[in-house]
GURO-746928 format. One record per residue: residue number from 1; residue in one letter; x, y, z of N, C-alpha, C in turn. Coordinates in pm, 1 decimal. Layout:
% GURO-746928
  num  residuo        nx        ny        nz       cax       cay       caz        cx        cy        cz
  NUM        a         X         Y         Z         X         Y         Z         X         Y         Z
...
//
This chain:
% GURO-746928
  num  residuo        nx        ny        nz       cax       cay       caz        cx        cy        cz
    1        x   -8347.3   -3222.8    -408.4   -8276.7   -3127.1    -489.1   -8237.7   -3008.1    -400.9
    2        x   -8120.9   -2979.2    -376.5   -8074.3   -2839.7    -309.9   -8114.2   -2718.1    -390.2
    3        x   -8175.6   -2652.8    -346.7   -8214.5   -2546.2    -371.6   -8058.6   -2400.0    -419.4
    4        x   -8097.3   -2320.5    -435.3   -7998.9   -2174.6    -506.3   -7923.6   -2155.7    -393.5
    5        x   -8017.8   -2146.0    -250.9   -7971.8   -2049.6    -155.7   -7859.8   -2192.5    -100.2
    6        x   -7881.1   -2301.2     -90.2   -7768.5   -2424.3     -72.1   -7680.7   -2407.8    -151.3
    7        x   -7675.2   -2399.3    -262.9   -7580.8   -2422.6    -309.0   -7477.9   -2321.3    -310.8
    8        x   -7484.8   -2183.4    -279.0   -7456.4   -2038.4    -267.4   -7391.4   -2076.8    -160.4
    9        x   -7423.8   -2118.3     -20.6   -7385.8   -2135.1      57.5   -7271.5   -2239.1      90.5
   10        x   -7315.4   -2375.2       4.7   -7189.3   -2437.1       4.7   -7071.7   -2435.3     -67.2
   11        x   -7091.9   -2399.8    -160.5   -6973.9   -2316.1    -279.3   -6890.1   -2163.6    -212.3
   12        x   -6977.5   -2102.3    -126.9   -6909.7   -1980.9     -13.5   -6776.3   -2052.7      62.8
   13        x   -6868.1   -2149.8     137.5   -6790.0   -2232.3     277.6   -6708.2   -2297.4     150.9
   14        x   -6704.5   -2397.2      52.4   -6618.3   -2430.7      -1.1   -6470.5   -2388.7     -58.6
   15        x   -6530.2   -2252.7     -41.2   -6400.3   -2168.7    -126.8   -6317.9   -2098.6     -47.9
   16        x   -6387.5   -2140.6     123.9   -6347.5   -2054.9     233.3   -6347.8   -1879.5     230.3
   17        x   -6472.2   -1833.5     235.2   -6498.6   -1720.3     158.5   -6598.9   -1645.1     282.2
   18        x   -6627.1   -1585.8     318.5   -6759.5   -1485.5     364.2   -6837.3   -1409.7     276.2
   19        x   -6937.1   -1412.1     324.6   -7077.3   -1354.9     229.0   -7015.9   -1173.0     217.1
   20        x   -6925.6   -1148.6     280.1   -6867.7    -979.3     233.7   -6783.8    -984.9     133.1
   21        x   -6667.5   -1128.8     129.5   -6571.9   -1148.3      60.5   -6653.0   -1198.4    -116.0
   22        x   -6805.9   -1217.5    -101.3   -6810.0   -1290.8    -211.5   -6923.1   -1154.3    -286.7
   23        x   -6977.9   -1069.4    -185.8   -7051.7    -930.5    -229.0   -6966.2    -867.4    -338.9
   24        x   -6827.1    -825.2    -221.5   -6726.2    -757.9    -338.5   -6683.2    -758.0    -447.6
   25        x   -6620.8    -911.1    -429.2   -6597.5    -969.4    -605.5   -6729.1    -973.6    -691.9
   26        x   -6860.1    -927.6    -670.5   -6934.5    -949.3    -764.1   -7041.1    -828.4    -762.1
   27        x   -6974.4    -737.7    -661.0   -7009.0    -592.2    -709.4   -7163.1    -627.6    -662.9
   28        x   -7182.4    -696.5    -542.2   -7335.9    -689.6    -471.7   -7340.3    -588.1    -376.1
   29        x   -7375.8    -424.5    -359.2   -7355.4    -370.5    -251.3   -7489.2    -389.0    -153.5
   30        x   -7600.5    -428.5    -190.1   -7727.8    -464.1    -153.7   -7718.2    -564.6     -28.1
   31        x   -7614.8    -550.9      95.2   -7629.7    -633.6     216.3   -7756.7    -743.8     179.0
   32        x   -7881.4    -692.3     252.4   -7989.3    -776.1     263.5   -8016.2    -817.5     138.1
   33        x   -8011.5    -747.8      20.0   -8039.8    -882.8     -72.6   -7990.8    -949.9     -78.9
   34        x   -7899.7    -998.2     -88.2   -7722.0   -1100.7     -49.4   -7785.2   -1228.7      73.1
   35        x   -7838.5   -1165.2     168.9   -7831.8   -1224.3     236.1   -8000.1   -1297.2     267.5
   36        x   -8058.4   -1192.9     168.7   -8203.3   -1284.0     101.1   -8178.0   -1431.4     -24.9
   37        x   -8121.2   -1420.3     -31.4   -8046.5   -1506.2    -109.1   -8019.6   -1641.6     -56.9
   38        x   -7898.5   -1626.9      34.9   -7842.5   -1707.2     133.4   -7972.7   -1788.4     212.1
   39        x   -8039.7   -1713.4     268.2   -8188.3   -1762.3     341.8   -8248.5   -1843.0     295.7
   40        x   -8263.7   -1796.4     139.0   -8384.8   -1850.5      55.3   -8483.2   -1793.6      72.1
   41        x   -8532.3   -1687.0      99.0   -8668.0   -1592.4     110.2   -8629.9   -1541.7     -59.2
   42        x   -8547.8   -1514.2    -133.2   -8561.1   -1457.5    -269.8   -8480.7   -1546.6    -395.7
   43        x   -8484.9   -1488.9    -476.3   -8387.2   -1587.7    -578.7   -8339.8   -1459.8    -655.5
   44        x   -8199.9   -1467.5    -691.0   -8168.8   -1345.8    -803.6   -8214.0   -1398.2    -976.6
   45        x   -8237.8   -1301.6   -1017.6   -8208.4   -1339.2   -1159.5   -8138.0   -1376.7   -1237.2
   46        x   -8191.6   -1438.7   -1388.1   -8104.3   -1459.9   -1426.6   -7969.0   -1433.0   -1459.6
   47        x   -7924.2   -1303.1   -1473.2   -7786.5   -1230.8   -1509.7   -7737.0   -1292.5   -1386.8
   48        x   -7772.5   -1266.8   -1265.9   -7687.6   -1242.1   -1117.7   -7682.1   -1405.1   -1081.2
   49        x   -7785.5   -1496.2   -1146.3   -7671.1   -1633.8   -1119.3   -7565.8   -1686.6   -1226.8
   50        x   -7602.8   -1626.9   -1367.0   -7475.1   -1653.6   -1427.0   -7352.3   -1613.2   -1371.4
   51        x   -7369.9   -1472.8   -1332.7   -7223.3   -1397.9   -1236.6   -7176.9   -1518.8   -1106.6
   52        x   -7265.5   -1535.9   -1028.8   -7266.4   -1672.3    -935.0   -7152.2   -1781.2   -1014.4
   53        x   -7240.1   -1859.1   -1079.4   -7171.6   -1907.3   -1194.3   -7044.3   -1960.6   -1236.3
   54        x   -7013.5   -1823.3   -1292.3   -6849.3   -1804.3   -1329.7   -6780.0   -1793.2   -1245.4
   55        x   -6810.8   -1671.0   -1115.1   -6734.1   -1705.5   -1044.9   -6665.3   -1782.5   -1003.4
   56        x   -6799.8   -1866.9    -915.6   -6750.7   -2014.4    -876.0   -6691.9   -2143.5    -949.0
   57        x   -6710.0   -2089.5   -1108.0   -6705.9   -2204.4   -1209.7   -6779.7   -2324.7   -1124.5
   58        x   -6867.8   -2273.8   -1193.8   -7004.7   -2387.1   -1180.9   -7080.7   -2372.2   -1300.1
   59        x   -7169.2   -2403.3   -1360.8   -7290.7   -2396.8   -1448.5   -7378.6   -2366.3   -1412.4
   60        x   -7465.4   -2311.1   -1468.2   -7586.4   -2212.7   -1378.6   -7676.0   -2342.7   -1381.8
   61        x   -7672.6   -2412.4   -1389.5   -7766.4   -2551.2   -1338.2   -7796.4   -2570.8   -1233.1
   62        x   -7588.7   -2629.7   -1237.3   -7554.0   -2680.5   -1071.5   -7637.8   -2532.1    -960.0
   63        x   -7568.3   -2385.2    -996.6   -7660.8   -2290.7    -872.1   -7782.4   -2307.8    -873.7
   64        x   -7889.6   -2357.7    -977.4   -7977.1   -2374.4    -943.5   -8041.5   -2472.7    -859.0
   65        x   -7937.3   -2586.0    -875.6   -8002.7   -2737.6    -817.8   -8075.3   -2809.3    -892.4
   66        x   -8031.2   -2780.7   -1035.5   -8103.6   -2888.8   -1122.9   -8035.8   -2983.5   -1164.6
   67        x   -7844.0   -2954.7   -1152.5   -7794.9   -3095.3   -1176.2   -7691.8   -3139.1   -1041.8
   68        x   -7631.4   -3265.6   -1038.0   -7523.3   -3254.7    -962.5   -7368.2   -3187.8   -1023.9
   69        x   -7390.0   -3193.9   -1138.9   -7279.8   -3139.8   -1191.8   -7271.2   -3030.7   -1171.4
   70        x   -7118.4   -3016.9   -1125.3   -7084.8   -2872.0   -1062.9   -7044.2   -2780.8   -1234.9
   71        x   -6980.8   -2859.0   -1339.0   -6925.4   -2799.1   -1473.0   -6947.0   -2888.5   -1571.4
   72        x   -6902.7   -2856.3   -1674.9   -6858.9   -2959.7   -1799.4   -6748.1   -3018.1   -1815.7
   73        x   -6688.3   -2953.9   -1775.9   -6576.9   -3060.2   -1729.9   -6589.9   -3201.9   -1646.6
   74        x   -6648.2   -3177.3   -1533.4   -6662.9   -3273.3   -1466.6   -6781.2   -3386.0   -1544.2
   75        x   -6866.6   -3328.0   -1586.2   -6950.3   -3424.1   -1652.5   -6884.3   -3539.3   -1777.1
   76        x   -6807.4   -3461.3   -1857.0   -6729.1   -3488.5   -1943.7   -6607.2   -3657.1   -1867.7
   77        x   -6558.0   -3621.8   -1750.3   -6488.2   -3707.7   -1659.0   -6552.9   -3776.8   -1604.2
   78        x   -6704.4   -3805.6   -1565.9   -6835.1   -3886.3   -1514.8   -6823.6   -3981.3   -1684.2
   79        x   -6837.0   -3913.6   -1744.4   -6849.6   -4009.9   -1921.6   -6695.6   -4120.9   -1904.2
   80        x   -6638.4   -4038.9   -1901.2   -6477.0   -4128.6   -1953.3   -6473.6   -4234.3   -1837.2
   81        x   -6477.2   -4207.3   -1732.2   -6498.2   -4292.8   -1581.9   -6585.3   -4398.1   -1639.0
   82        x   -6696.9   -4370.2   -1686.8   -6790.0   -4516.8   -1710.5   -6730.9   -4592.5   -1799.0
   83        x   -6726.5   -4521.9   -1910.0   -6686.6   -4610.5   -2046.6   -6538.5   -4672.9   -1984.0
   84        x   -6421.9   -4596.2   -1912.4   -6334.2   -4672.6   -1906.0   -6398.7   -4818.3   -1822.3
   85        x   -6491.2   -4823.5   -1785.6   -6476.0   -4948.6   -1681.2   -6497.1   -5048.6   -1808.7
   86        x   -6565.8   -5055.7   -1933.5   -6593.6   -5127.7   -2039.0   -6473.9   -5215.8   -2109.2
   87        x   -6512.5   -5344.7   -2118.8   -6363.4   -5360.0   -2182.1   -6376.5   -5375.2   -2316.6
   88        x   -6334.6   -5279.4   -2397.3   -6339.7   -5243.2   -2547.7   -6252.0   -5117.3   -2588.4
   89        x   -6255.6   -5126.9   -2694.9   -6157.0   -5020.0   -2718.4   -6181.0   -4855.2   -2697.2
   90        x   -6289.6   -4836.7   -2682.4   -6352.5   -4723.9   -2654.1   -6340.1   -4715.4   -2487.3
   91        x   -6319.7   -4857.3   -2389.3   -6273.7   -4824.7   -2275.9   -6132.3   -4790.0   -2248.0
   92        x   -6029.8   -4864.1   -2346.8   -5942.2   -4852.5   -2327.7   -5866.3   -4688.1   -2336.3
   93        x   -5979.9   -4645.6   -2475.9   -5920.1   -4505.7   -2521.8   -5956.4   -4409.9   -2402.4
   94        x   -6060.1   -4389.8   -2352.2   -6139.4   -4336.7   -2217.6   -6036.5   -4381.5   -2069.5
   95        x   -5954.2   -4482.1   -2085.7   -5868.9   -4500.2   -1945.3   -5755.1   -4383.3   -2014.8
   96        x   -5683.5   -4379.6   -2166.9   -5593.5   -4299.4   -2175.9   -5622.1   -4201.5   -2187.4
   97        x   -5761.9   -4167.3   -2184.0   -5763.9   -3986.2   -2172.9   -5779.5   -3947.9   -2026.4
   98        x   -5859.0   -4033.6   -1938.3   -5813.9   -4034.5   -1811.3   -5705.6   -4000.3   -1754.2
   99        x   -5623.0   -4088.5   -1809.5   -5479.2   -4074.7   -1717.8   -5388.5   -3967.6   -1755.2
  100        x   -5411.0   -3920.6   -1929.5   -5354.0   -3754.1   -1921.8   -5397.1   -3662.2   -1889.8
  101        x   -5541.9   -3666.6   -1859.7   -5603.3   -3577.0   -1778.7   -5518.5   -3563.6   -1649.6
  102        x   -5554.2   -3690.9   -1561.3   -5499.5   -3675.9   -1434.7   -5337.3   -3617.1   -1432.7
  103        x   -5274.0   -3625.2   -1513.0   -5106.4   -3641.5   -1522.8   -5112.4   -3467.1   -1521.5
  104        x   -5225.5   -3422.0   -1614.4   -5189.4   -3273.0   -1657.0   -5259.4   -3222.0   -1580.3
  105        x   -5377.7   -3230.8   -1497.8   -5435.5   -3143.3   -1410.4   -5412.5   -3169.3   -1253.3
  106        x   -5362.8   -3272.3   -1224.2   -5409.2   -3316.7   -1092.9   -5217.0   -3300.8   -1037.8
  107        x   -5149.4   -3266.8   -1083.1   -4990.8   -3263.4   -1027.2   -4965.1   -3147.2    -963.2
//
């Protein structure tokens, strides 16, 4: 399980971001706590990983490392993905919400 301070870190590098660029937007002026964080020597509280969170649109799960799911969304698209592989009508309906998904988000 990746730990807070992993996932902080890869959601940073993911977004192509620096630990100054990601202080600002979230109103951290506390350098070293920021970067107690990052280490893993501390954990913020609860408020300050929901802020995490949203930012990143993630679920305060995923910052914690309790799921792989980064959102609900994506979990929601892990569901339709399985059932479409089923052949029944409930797969079939799950391939067409698939594919307007993809049509409307992914263009």
């Amino acid at each position: 399980m990746e730990s807070f301070s992993e996932r902080l870190i890869h959601l940073r590098h993911s977004n192509n971001l620096t630990r100054q660029q990601v202080r600002e937007s979230l109103n951290i002026n506390n350098v070293s706590t920021y970067n107690r964080w990052e280490n893993g020597s501390r954990t913020p509280d609860n408020e300050t990983i929901v802020r995490f969170a949203n930012f990143f649109k993630v679920s305060p799960m995923y910052m914690l490392g309790f799921s792989h799911l980064m959102n609900g969304e994506e979990f929601l698209l892990d569901v339709l993905e399985n059932i479409e592989s089923e052949d029944s009508t409930e797969g079939l309906k799950a391939k067409y919400a698939l594919e307007e998904y993809r049509k409307e988000f992914t263009m």
